[in-house]
C-alpha positions in Angstrom: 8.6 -19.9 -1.3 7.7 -23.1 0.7 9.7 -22.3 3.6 8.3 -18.6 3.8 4.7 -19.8 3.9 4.9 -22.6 6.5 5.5 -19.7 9.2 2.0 -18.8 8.7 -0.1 -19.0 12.1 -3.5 -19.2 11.9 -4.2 -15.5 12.0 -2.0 -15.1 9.0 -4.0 -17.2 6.6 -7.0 -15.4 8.0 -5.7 -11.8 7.3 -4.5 -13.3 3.5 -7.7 -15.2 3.0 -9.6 -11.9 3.9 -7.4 -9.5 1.5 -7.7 -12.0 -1.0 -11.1 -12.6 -1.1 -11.5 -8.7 -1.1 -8.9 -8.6 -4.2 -11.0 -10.6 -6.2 -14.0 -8.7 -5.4 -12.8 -5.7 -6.8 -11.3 -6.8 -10.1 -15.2 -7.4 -10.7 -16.7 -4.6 -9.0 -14.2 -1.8 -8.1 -12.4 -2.4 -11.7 -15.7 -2.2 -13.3 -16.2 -6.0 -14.8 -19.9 -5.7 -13.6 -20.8 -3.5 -16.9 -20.3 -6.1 -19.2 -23.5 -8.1 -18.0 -25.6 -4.8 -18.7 -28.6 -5.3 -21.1 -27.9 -3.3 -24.3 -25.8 -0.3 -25.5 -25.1 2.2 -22.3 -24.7 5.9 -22.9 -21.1 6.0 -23.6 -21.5 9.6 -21.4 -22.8 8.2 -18.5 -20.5 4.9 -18.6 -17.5 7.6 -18.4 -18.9 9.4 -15.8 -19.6 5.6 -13.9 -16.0 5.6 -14.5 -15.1 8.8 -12.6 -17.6 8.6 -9.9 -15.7 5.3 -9.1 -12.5 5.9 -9.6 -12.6 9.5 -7.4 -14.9 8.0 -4.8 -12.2 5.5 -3.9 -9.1 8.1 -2.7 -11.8 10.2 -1.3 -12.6 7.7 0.9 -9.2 6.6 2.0 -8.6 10.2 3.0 -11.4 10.5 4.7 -11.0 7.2 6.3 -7.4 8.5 7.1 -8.8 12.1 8.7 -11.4 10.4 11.1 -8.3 8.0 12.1 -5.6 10.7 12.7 -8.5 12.4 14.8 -10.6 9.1 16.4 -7.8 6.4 15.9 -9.9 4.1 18.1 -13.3 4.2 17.0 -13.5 1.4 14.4 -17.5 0.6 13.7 -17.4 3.5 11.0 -15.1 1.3 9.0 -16.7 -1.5 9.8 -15.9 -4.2 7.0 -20.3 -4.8 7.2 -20.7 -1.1 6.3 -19.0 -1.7 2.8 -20.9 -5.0 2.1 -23.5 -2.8 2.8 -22.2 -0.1 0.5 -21.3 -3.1 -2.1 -25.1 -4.8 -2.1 -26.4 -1.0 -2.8 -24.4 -0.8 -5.8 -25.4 -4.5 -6.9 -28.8 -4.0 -6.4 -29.1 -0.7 -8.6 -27.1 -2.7 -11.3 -29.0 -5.6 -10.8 -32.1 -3.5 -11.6 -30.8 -2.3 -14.7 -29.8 -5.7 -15.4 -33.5 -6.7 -15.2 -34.3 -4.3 -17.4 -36.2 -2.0 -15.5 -36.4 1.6 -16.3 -34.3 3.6 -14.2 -32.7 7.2 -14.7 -29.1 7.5 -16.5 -27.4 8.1 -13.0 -28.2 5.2 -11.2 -25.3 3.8 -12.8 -23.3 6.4 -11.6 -24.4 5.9 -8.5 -23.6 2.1 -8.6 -20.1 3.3 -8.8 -19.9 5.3 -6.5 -20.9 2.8 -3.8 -18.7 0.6 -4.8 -15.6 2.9 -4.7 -16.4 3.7 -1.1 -17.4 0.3 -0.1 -13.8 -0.7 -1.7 -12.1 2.4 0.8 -13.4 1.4 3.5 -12.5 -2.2 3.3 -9.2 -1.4 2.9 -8.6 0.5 5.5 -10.3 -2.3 7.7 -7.7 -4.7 6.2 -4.8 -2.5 6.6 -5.4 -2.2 10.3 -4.9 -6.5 10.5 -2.0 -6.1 8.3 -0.2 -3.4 10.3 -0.8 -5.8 13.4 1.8 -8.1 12.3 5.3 -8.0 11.6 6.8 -6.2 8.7 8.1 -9.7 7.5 4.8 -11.2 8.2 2.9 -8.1 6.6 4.9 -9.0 3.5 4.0 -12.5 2.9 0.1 -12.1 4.1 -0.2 -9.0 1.3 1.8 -11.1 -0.9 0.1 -14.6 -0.4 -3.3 -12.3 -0.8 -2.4 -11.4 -4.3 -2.0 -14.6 -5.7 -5.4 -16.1 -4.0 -7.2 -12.9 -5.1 -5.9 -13.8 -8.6 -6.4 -17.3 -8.6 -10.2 -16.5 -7.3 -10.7 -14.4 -9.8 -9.9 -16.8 -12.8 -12.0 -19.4 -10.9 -14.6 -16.5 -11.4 -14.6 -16.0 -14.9 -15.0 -20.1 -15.7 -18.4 -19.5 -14.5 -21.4 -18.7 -16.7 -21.4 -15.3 -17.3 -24.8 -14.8 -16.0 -23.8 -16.1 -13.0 -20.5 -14.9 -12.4 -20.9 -10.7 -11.0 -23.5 -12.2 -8.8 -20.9 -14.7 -7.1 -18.4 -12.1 -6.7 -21.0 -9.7 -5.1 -22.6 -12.4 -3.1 -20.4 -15.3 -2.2 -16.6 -13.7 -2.3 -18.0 -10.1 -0.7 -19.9 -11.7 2.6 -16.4 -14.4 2.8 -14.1 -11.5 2.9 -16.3 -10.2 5.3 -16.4 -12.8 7.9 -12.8 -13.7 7.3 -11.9 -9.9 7.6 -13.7 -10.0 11.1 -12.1 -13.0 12.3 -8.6 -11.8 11.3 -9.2 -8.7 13.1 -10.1 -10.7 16.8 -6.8 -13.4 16.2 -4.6 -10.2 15.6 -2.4 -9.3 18.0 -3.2 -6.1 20.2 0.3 -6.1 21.9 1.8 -2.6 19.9 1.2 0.6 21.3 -1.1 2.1 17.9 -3.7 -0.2 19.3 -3.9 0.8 22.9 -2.6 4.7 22.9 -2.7 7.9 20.9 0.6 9.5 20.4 0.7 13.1 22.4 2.9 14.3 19.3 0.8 13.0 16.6 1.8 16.3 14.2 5.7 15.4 14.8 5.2 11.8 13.8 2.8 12.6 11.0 5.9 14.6 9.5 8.5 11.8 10.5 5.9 9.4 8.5 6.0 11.4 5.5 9.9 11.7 5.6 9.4 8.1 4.9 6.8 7.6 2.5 7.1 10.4 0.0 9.8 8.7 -2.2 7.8 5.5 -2.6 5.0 8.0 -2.8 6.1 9.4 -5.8 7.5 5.8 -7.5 4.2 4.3 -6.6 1.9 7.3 -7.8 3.7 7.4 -11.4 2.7 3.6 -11.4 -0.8 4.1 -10.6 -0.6 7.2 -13.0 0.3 4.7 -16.4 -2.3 2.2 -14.8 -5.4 5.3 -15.4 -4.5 5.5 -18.8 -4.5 2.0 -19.4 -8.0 1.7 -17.5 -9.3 4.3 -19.3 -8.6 2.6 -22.8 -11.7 -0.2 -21.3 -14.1 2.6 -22.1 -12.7 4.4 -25.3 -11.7 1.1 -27.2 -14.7 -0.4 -27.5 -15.3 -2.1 -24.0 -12.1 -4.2 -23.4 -12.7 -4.6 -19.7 -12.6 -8.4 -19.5 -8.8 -7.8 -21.2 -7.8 -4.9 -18.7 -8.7 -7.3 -15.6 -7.1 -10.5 -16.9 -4.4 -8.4 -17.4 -4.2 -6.9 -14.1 -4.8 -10.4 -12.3 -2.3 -12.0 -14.5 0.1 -9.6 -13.5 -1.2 -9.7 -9.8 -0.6 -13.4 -9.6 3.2 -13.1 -11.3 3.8 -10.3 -8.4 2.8 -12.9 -6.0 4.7 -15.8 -6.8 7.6 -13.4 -7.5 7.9 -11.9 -4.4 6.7 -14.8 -2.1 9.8 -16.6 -3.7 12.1 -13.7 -3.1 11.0 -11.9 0.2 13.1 -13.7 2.7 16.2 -12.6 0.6 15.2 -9.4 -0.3 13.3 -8.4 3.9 17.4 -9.4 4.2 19.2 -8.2 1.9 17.6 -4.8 0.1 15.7 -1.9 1.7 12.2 -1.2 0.4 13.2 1.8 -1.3 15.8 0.1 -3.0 13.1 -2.2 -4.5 11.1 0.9 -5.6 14.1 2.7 -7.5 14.6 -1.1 -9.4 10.9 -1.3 -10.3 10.9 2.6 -11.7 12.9 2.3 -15.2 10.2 -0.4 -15.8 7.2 1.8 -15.0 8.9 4.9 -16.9 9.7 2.1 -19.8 6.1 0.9 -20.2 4.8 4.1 -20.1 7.3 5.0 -23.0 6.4 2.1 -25.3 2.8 1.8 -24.7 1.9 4.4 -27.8 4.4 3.1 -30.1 3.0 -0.4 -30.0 -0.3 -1.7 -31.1 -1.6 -5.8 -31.5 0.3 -8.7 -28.8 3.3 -6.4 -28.2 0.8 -3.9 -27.1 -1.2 -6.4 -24.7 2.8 -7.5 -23.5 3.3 -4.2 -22.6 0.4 -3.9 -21.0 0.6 -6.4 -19.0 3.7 -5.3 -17.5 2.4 -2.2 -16.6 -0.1 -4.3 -14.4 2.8 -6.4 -13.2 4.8 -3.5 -11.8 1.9 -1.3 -10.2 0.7 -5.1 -8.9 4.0 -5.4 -6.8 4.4 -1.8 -6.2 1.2 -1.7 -4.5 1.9 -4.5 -2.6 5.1 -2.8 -1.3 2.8 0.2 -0.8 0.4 -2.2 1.5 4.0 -3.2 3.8 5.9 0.2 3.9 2.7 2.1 5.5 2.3 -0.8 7.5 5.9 -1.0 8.6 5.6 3.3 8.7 2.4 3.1 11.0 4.0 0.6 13.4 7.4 2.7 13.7 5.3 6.1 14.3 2.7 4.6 16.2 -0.2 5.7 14.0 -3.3 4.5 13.2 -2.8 2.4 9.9 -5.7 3.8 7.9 -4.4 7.3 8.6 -0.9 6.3 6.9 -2.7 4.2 4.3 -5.3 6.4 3.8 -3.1 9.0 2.9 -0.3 7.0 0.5 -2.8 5.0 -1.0 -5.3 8.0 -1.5 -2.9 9.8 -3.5 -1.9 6.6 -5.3 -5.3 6.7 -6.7 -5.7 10.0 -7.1 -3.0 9.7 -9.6 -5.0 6.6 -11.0 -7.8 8.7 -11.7 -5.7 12.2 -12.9 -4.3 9.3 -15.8 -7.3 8.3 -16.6 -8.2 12.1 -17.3 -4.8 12.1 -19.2 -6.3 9.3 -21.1 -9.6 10.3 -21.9 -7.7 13.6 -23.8 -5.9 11.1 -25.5 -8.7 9.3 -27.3 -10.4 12.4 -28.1 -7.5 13.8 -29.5 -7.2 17.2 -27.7 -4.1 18.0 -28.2 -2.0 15.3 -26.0 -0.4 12.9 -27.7 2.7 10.9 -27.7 5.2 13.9 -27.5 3.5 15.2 -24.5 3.5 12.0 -23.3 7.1 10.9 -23.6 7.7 14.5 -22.3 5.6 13.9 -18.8 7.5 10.3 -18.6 11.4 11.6 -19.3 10.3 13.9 -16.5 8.9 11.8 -14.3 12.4 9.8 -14.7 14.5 12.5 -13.3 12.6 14.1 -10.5 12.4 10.1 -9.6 16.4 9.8 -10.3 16.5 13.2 -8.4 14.4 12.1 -5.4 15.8 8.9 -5.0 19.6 10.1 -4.7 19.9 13.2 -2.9 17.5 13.1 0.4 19.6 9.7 1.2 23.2 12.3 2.2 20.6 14.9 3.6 19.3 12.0 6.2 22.0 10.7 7.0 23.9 14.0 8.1 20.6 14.6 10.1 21.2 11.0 11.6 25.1 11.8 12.4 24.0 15.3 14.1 21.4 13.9 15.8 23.9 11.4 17.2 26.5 14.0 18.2 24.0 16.0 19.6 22.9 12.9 22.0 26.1 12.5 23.0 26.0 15.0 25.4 23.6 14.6 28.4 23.0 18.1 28.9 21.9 18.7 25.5 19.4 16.1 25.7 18.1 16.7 29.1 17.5 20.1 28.2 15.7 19.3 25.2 13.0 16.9 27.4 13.8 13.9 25.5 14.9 11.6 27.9 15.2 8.5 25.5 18.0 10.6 23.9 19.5 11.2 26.8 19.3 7.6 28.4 21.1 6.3 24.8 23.5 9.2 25.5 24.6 7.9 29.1 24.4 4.2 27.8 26.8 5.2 24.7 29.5 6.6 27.2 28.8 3.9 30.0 29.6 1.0 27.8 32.0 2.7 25.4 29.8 2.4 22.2 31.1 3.7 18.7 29.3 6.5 16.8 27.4 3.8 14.9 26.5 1.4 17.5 24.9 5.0 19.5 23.0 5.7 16.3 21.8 2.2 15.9 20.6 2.1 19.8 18.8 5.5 19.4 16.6 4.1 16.7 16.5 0.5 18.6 15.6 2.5 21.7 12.5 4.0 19.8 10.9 0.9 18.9 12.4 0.8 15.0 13.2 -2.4 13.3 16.0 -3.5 11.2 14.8 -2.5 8.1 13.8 0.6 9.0 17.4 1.6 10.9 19.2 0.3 7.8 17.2 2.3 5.2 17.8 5.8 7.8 21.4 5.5 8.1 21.8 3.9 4.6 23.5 0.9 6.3 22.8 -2.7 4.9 20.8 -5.1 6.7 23.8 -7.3 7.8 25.6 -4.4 9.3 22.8 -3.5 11.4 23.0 -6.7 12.9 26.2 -6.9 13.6 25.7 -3.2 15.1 23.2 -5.1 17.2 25.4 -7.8 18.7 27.7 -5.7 19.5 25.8 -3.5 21.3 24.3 -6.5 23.1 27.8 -7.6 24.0 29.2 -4.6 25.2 25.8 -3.7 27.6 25.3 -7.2 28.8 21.9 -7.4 27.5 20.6 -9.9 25.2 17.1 -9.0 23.6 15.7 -5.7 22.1 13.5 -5.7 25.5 16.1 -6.0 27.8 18.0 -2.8 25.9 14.9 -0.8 25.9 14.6 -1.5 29.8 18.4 -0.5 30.2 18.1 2.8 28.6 14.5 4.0 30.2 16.1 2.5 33.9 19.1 5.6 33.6 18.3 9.0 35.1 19.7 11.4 32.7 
């Protein structure tokens, strides 16, 4: 872990410091910790519906977010991260009100949540836009390094008075992730083309972006899916909410040591999506033997749930950053969209949940019913698009092959890899390899399309360098966009 974290530059501790901060002030606000300093017995009714109006005003707001980005990808004061302080102070100020003990209608406390689950949008799309700046191996260990401050934070917290406590979050960690949000955002780099350009064929790469995502999509959803039901339990057993967020920062903080120790090895060795069909027999496990178990097993159970949606969001956080970067979108267009359907999954659980308690007819046969098949459209999903893809990738190839096939079809980076391949006697392989190379894709992503390890991309790569003469990415890119086709 030590020699993963001394590569941080400066603006890498900014952009984790920021999402850290920000972490911590949701496990208080977003997650709903603030109730529990609220003067006497709360309409059960109207706590629910706090619940709601927070949990759906989040994924609304990341899809919004991602709509206004898709169509005004450089207009950022809209997502400003002093717009959801803003949004964050309103919410604290109507429940420091009721705090006080004034008078105020029911739905002021919905409205409390509300504010906070857009604030909480908005600020991640803010942040997703400094993590998409960096590498994808950089990406990993800011989100990652993030999760473990945001944990440790939060713990630091909680050993607070409790009257004190909401009111630091709200008004110490909030303005810090702030100002450290802003300052990552002016030491990020600006050098990648989502920054400075708007892709003419922004429909095409929306689709090519999706191709990507929907598997983890689905893997991450279920995750977020368990983790409503669990949420929801806070309201219908009798207010466990300080249990529900130690358990999800416990499990935050054993994601971040976990993967800061292991991402070197596994940015090497194993594709994202391989990580996400590992982590899925735990989600579909937990999910299993949540009902069955009651007491510590019940709270251990638990807490894996947390642990597994903790470093499946994470991944989340670095494959639509790694997505955004290869398509040249905006980042809170792609994030907006995964993550608002990750939560929009938290929050259909959470309805799942709520018929649960109030026994209407879902129990623990339905449930072990949606879970077994959950398991094999996930078993499904993640076997059979990986032949389809890579038979497009081997037509694809053949098809560039021929000049006149490409040079009819307008795309002259196909055809330019097409003339290089023949020039320089390249294999089938090594022409697939500089096709993706020649569009700006990294390793990771050209070993997860043509289902190819890491290592063998490499090797790929240094033989393609031999054989041209060239010896950086760059200097390929500049040999295939100097050939007329």
């Amino acid at each position: 872990m030590g020699f993963v974290l001394k590569d941080m530059k400066r603006e890498h501790v900014l952009a984790a410091l920021a999402y850290g901060f920000f972490l911590a002030v949701t496990s208080v606000t977003l997650w709903g910790g603030y109730l529990r300093f609220l003067p006497g017995p709360e309409n059960p009714d109207f706590l629910v519906l706090e619940y709601f109006a927070r949990s759906a005003a989040l994924p609304v707001s990341l899809a919004v977010s991602g709509v206004v980005a898709f169509r005004h990808p450089k207009a950022r004061r809209w997502r400003s991260p002093v717009l959801s302080w803003a949004l964050f102070l309103a919410g604290a100020l109507l429940a420091a009100l009721r705090h006080s003990g004034l008078v105020l209608p029911e739905w002021s406390l919905v409205a409390a949540g509300a504010c906070f689950g857009w604030g909480s949008g908005l600020m991640f799309g803010a942040l997703q836009e400094v993590v998409a700046a960096q590498k994808v191996f950089t990406a990993g260990i800011v989100v990652f390094a993030a999760a473990g401050i945001s944990a440790l934070l939060f713990f630091a917290v909680e050993a607070l008075p409790t009257s004190v406590a909401p009111w630091a979050s709200l008004f110490a960690l909030a303005p810090a992730a702030v100002l450290l949000a802003r300052a990552a955002w002016k030491c990020a780099p600006k050098v990648h083309p989502l920054f400075d350009t708007v892709p003419e064929q922004r429909r095409d790469r929306c689709r090519e972006a999706a191709r990507e995502l929907w598997r983890p999509l689905l893997c991450v959803a279920f995750s977020a899916f368990i983790v409503g039901i669990v949420r929801v339990e806070s309201l219908s057993g009798g207010g466990s909410i300080d249990q529900t967020n130690e358990s999800n920062m416990i499990g935050l903080f054993a994601a971040s040591i976990a993967l800061l120790a292991t991402w070197r090895l596994l940015y090497e060795r194993v594709t994202l999506m391989r990580l996400y069909q590992i982590l899925f027999p735990l989600t579909a496990t937990a999910f299993l033997l949540l009902p069955l178990l009651d007491g510590t097993f019940h709270q251990m159970v638990r807490s894996l749930v947390f642990l597994v949606f903790s470093v499946t969001s994470s991944l989340m956080v670095v494959s639509c950053a790694r997505t955004a970067r290869n398509q040249s979108l905006a980042p809170v267009f792609v994030y907006g969209f995964f993550a608002g359907m990750v939560y929009a999954s938290s929050l259909v659980g959470s309805v799942v949940g709520l018929l649960v308690g109030a026994g209407r007819g879902v129990g623990l046969a339905e449930l072990s019913v949606v879970a077994l098949v959950a398991v094999y459209v996930l078993s499904v999903a993640m076997v059979m698009p990986h032949k389809g893809r890579a038979a497009r990738s081997q037509a694809g190839a053949g098809e560039g092959r021929s000049v006149a096939s490409a040079g009819s079809a307008g795309d002259v980076v196909s055809a330019g890899c097409a003339v290089v391949a023949e020039r320089y006697g390249l294999s089938r392989r090594e022409a697939e390899v500089l096709g993706l190379l020649a569009r700006g894709r990294d390793v990771p992503y050209v070993a997860e399309e043509l289902v190819i390890s890491k290592s063998t991309v490499r090797t790929h790569v240094k033989s393609i360098f031999a054989k041209t003469g060239v010896h950086s990415r760059q200097e390929l890119i500049d040999l295939v966009e100097s050939i007329e086709a």
